[in-house]
C-alpha positions in Angstrom: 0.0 0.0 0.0 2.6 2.6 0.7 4.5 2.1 -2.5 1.5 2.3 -4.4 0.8 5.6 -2.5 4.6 6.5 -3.1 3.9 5.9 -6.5 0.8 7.9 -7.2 2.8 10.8 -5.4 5.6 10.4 -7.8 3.3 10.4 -11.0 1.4 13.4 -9.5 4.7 15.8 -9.0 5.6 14.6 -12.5 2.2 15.9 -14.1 2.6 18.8 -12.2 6.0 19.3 -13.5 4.5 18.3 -17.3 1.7 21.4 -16.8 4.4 24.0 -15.4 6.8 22.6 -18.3 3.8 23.3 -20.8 3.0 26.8 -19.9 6.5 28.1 -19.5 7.5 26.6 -23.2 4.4 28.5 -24.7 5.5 31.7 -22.6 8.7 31.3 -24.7 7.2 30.6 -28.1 5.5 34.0 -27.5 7.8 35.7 -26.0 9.5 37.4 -28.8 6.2 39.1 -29.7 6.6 41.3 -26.6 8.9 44.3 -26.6 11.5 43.2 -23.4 11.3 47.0 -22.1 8.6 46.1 -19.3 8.4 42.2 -20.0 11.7 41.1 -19.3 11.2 38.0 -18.0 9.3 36.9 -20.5 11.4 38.0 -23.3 14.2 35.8 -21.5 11.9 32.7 -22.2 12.7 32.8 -25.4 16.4 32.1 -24.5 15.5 28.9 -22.2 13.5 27.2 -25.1 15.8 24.2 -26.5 16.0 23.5 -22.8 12.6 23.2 -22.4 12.0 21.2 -25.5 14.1 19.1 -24.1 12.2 18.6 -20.7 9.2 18.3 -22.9 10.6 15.2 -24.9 11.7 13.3 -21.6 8.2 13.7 -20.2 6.9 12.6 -23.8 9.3 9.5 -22.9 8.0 9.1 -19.3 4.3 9.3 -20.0 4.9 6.8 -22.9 6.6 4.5 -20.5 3.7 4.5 -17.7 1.1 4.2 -21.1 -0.9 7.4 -19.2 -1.8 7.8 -23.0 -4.0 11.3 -21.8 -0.8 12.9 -20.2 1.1 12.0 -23.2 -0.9 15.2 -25.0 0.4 17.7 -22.9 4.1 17.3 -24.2 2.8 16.0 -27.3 1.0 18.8 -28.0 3.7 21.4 -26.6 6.3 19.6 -28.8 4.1 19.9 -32.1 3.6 23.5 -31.3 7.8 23.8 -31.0 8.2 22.3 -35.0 8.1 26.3 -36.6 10.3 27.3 -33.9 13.0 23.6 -34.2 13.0 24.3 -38.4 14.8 28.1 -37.1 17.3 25.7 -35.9 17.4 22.5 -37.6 16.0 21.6 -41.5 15.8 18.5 -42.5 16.8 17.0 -45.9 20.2 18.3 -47.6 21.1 21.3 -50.1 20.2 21.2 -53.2 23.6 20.1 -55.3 22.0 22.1 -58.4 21.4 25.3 -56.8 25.3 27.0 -57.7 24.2 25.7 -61.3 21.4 28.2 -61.7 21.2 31.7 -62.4 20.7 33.9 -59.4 22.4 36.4 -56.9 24.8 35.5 -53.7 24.6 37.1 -50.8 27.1 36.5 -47.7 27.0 38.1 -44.2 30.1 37.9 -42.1 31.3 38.9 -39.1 35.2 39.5 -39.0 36.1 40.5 -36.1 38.5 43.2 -37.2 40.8 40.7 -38.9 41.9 39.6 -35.8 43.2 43.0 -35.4 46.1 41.0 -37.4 48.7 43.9 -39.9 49.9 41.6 -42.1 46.8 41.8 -44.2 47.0 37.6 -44.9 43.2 37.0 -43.0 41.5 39.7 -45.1 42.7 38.0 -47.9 42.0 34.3 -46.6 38.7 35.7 -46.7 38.6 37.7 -50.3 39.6 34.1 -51.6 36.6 32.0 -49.6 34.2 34.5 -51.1 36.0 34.6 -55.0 35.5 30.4 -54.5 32.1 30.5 -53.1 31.1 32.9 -56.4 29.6 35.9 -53.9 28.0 38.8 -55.5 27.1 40.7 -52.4 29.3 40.5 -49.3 28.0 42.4 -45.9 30.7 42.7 -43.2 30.0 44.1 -39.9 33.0 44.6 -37.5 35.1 45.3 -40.9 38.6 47.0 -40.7 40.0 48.4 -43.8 43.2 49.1 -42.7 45.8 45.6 -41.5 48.6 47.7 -40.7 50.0 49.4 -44.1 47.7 47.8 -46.0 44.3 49.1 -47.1 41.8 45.6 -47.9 39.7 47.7 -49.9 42.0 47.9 -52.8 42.7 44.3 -52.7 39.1 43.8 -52.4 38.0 46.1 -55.2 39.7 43.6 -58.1 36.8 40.9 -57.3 33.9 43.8 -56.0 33.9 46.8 -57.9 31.8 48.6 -55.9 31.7 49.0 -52.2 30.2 51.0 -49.5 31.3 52.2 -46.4 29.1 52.5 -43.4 29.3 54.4 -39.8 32.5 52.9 -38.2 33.0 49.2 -38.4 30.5 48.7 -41.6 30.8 47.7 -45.5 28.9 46.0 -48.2 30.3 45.0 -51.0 28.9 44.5 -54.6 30.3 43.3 -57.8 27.3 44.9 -59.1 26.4 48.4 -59.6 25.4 50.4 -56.4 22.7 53.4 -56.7 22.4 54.9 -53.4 23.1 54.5 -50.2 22.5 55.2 -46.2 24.2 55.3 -43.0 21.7 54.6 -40.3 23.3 55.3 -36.7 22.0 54.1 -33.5 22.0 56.1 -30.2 24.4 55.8 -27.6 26.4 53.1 -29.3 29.1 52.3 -31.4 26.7 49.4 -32.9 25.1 50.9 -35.9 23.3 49.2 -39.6 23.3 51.0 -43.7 21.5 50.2 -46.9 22.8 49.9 -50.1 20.7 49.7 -53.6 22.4 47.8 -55.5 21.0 47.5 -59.4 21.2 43.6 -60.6 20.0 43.1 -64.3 17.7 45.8 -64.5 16.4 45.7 -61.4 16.9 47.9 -58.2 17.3 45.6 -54.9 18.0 47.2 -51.2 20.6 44.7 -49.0 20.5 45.8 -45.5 23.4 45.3 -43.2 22.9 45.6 -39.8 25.2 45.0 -36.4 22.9 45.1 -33.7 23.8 45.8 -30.1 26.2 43.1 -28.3 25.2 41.1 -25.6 27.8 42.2 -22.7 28.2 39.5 -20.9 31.8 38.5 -22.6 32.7 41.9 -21.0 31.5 41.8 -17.6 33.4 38.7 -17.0 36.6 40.5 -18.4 36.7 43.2 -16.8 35.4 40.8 -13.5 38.8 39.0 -13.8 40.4 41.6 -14.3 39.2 43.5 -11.1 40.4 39.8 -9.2 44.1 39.8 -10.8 44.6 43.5 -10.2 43.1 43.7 -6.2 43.5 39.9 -5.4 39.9 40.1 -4.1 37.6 37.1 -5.2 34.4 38.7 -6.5 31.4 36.9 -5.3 29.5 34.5 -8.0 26.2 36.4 -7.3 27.9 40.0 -7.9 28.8 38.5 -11.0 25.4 37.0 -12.1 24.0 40.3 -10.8 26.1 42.0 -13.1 25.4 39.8 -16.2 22.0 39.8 -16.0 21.7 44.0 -15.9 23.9 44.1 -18.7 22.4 41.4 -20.8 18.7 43.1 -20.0 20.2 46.8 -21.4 21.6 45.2 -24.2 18.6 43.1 -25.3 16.1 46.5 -24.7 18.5 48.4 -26.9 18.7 45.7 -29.5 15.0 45.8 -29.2 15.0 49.7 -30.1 17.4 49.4 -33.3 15.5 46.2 -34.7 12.4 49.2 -34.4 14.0 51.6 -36.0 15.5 49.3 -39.2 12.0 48.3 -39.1 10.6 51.3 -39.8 13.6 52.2 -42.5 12.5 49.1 -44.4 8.9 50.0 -44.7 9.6 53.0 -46.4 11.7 51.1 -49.1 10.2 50.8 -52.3 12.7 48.2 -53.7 12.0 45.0 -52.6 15.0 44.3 -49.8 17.2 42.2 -48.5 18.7 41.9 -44.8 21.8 40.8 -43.5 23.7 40.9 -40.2 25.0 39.9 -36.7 21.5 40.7 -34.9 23.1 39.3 -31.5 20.1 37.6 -30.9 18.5 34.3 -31.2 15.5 33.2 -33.0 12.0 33.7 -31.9 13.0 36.4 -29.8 11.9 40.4 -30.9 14.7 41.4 -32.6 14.4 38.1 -35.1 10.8 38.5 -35.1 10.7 42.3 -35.9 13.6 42.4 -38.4 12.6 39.6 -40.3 8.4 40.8 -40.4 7.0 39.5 -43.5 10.5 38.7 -44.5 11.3 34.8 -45.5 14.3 33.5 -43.4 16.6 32.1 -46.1 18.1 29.3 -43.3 14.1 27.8 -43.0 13.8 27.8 -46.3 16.5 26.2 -48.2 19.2 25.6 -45.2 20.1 21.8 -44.2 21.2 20.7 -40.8 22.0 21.9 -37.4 22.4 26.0 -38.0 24.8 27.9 -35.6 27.0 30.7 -36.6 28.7 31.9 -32.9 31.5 30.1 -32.2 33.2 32.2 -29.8 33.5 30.1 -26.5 31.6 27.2 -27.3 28.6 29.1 -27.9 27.0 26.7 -30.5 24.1 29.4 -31.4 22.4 31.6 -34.3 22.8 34.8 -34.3 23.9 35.6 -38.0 21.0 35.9 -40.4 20.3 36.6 -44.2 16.6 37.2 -44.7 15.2 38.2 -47.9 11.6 39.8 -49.7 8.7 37.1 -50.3 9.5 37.8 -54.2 12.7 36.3 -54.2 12.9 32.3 -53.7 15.7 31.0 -51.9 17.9 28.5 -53.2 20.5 27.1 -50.8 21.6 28.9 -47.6 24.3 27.5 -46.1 27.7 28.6 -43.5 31.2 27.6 -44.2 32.9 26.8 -40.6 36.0 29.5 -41.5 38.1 30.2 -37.7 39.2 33.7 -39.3 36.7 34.8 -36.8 34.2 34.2 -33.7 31.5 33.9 -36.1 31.2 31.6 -39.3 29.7 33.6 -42.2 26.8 32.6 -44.4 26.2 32.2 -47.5 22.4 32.5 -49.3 21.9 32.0 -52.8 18.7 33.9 -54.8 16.2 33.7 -57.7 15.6 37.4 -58.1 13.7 36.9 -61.3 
């Protein structure tokens, strides 16, 4: 009798774990439709979801295993309502081996990282030569030098793309194609900032978007938190830390939030159909993804393969490097290249602009 009683307790604090495990996945499905400013915790969801999926599939598991076939629908159901938000991470199938065959436009995104601050000039032109071999018409770099000590990349670079376009500080597109016009678009209080470029491909007028949205901080505070240990010998306390991570990581996710609103707003007025690129410093489903990208088509979901990270700075296997593209454009392979010329990998998207 007790271990029945032991047992029903057991199955009870599990269903109650399934129910609490239900409700805080769909708070994190949802949670990029909030603005953070005023909803942070629930914009932080958003962040915790592959763990929760997770805890979803091993109570899938466990109410399999007990056959409590009625409890089984509350994972089962979460799980199904997951599958949009998986395929921002994962797409099934492989690339389509025809797609460099056909006719279309090639658009990268990269990171660089400032070269590695490097002045011989050698990893600016590691990277001239991946894009020359992946056959790139359009090349956005955020965190873009053109100086490696004596040496200017831009000239190198203008032999492959003819044209080219600064931005405000670390900012560039690239074109082998003609470019119209273009715009600087600063953001406040920050050295993070985005530009447009019209770039005129066979007749017709296309906008690309590059954008570098506000960084994270957290790489930072832990810096400058060993560096405050070495330099005073005092050990800083693990919730002074964490205290300090979590204030900065808010600010920087509320001021991402405001530049992904204002680049929102540029591309409205745009009466070419447009193009974005960039390091959005921010994951998917969250309100930065889902406001850049509005009735955009993520290039990754829709002709990616495979497990898609592009971070991979400390481990950090996550997406935060995104080409999205108009609804009039079809997307014909997106893909990254795992380069270690920087903490990112850059990625590549291939389009039908007919």
């Amino acid at each position: 009798m007790g271990k029945l009683a032991v047992q029903k307790y057991f199955s009870f604090m599990i269903l109650i774990l399934t129910a609490i495990m239900m409700v805080f996945t769909f708070v994190g499905l949802y949670g990029g439709e909030v603005n953070p400013a005023g909803n942070t915790a629930r914009a932080l969801m958003v962040f915790a979801l592959p763990l929760l999926i997770i805890g979803n599939v091993v109570l899938l598991i466990y109410w399999l295993i007990m056959r409590r076939w009625h409890w089984m629908l509350m994972p089962l159901i979460t799980l199904l309502c997951c599958i949009p938000y998986i395929g921002t991470l994962y797409q099934f199938g492989s690339l389509d081996e025809n797609a460099e065959k056909q006719d279309g436009l090639k658009i990268a995104s990269y990171n660089v990282a400032l070269f590695g601050r490097e002045t011989s000039g050698f990893m600016a032109q590691d990277i001239l030569s991946e894009m020359k071999k992946q056959k790139v018409d359009v090349l956005c770099m955020q965190e873009y030098s053109d100086h490696s000590g004596d040496k200017v990349n831009s000239e190198s670079y203008k032999e492959y793309f003819k044209y080219m376009v600064m931005g405000q500080n670390d900012m560039v597109i690239y074109s082998r194609y003609p470019i119209a016009r273009s715009k600087n678009i600063p953001f406040e209080m920050t050295n993070n900032s985005a530009m447009w470029a019209e770039i005129k491909y066979k007749g017709q007028m296309i906008r690309v978007y590059n954008a570098h949205l506000e960084t994270t901080g957290i790489n930072t505070t832990l810096r400058r938190a060993a560096k405050v240990e070495a330099a005073t010998g005092v050990e800083i306390e693990n919730n002074a830390v964490l205290n300090a991570i979590y204030g900065n990581y808010t600010i920087g996710m509320m001021a991402r939030a405001g530049q992904a609103n204002v680049l929102a707003m540029d591309m409205r007025e745009s009466e070419a159909p447009i193009i974005v690129c960039g390091d959005f410093n921010d994951v998917p489903y969250s309100y930065v993804y889902n406001t850049m990208k509005g009735n955009l088509v993520d290039g990754f979901k829709e002709c990616g393969s495979g497990f898609m990270y592009t971070y991979r700075g400390g481990k950090k296997m996550v997406r935060i490097d995104y080409i999205f593209h108009d609804e009039r454009f079809k997307g014909l392979s997106f893909y990254k290249k795992e380069l270690t010329l920087s903490d990112h990998f850059p990625v590549f998207l291939k389009l039908d602009v007919k």
